[in-house]
C-alpha positions in Angstrom: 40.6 55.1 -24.9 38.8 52.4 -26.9 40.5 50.0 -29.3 37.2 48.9 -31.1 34.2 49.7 -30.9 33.5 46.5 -29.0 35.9 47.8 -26.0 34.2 51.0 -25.6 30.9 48.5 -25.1 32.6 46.8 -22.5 33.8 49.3 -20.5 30.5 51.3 -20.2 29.5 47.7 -19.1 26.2 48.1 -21.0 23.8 45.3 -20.6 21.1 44.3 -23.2 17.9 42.3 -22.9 18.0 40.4 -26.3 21.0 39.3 -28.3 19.6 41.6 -31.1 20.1 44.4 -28.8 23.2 43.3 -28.4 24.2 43.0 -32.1 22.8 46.2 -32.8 25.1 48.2 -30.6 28.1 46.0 -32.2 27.0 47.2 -35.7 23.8 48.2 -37.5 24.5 45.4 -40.4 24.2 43.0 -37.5 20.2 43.6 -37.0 19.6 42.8 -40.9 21.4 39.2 -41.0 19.0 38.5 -38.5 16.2 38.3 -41.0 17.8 38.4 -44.1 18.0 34.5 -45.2 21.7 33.4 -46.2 20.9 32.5 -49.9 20.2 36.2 -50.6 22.1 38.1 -48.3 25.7 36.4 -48.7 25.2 36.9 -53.1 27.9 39.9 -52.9 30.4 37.3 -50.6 30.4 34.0 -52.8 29.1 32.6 -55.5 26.1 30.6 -55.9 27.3 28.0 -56.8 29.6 27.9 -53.6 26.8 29.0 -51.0 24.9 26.1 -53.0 26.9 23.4 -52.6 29.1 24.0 -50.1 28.0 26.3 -47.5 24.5 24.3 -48.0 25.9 21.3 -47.4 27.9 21.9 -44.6 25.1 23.6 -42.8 23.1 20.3 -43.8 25.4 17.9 -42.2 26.3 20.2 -39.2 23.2 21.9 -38.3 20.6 19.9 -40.2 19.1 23.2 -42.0 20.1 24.4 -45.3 21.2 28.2 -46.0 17.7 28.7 -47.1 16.4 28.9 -44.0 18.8 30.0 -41.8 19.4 34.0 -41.2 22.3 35.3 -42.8 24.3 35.7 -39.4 23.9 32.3 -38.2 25.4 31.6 -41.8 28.3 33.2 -41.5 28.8 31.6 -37.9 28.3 28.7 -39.0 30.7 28.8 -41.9 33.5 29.1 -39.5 33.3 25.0 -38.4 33.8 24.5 -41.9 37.5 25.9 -42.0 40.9 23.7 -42.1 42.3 25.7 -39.2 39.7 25.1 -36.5 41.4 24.0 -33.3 40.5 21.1 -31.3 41.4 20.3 -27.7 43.1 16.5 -26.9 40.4 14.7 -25.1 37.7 17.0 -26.4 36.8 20.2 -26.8 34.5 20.0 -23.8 37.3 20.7 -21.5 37.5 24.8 -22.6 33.8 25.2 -21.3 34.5 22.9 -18.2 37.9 25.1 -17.5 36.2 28.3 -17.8 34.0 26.8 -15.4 36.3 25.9 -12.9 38.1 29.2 -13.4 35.4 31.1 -12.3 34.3 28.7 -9.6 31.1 28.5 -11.1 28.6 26.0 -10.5 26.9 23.8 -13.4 23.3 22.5 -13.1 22.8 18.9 -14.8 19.3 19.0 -13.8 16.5 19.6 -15.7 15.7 23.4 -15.1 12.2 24.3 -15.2 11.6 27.5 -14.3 14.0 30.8 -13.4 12.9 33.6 -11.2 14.7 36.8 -10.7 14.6 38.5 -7.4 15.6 41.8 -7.9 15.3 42.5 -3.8 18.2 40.4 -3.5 19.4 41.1 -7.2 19.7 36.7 -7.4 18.2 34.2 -9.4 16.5 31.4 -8.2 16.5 28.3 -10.3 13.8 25.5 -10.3 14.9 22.0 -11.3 14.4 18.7 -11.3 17.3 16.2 -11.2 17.0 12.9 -12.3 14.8 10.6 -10.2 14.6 9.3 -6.7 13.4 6.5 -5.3 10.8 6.4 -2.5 9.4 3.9 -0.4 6.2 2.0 -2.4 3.0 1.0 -0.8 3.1 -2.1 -2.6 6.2 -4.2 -1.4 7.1 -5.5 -4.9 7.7 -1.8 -6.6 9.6 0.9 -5.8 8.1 4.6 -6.3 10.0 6.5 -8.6 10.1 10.0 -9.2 11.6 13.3 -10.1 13.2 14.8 -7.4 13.1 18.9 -7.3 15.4 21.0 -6.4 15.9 24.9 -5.6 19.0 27.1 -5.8 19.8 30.8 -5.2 22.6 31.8 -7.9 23.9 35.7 -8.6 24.5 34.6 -12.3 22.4 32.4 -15.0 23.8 31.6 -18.5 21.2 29.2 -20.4 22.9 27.6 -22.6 20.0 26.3 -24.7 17.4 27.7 -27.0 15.1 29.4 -24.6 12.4 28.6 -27.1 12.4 25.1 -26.8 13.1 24.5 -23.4 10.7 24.8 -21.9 12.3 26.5 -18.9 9.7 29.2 -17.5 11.3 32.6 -17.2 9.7 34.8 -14.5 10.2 38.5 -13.5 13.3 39.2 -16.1 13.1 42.9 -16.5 16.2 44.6 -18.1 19.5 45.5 -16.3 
């Protein structure tokens, strides 16, 4: 038996290709504040005078956008680091994505990823990246050659934790699950 909606998701352990696949089987209002900007779409929430000044100029100083821009869900969202009762973590809030990490044993990339392929033979991803540089013996004895060294790894999981858009990671063979 299901507690929310959400649980009953979670236990058919559906997958979804985009997040607004995703939001749509949370709840149908989801897929609107998508495209719906904030300024028109929160009128029957606050006031305009609040969204105005401050939701605006929160969203301003956090995110660098105004409410007239953003979608009406990232609004919202976003309205929560504006709240007295936030929590924050001594030495940083960092530490609760490096604990989940360690939890899980998972493995963090710092490199510059390039490119992802999945192979659904093996059901793995393969991640292209390039980390940092490395230094390689010169022709010319004065200067050393410098230069990106690449790397490969095999992984059964890949979060990107970045706008895809402007990444300019390459995404290859990523069919739905």
């Amino acid at each position: 038996m299901c507690l929310t909606d959400l649980d009953c998701l979670m236990e058919q352990k559906q997958s979804y290709s985009t997040v607004k696949e995703m939001l749509a089987a949370m709840s149908n209002r989801f897929v609107s504040q998508l495209t719906e900007c904030a300024d028109k779409g929160m009128e029957d929430v606050t006031s305009q005078l609040i969204l105005d000044e401050l939701v605006s100029a929160g969203n301003l100083v956090n995110y660098g956008q105004t409410v007239f821009n953003m979608p009406e869900f990232v609004t919202f969202v976003s309205c929560a680091g504006m709240s007295g009762s936030l929590f924050s973590i001594a030495g940083g809030n960092k530490q609760l994505a490096t604990g989940a990490l360690t939890r899980c044993q998972g493995q963090l990339v710092q490199n510059k990823v390039t490119r992802i392929e999945y192979d659904s033979g093996q059901s793995k991803y393969l991640v292209h990246s390039k980390s940092g540089l490395k230094q390689t013996e010169s022709t010319n004895q004065n200067e050393p050659i410098v230069e990106e060294a690449e790397e490969d790894r095999v992984y059964d999981y890949v979060i990107i934790a970045t706008p895809l858009s402007l990444s300019g990671i390459q995404v290859v063979n990523m069919g739905t699950s």
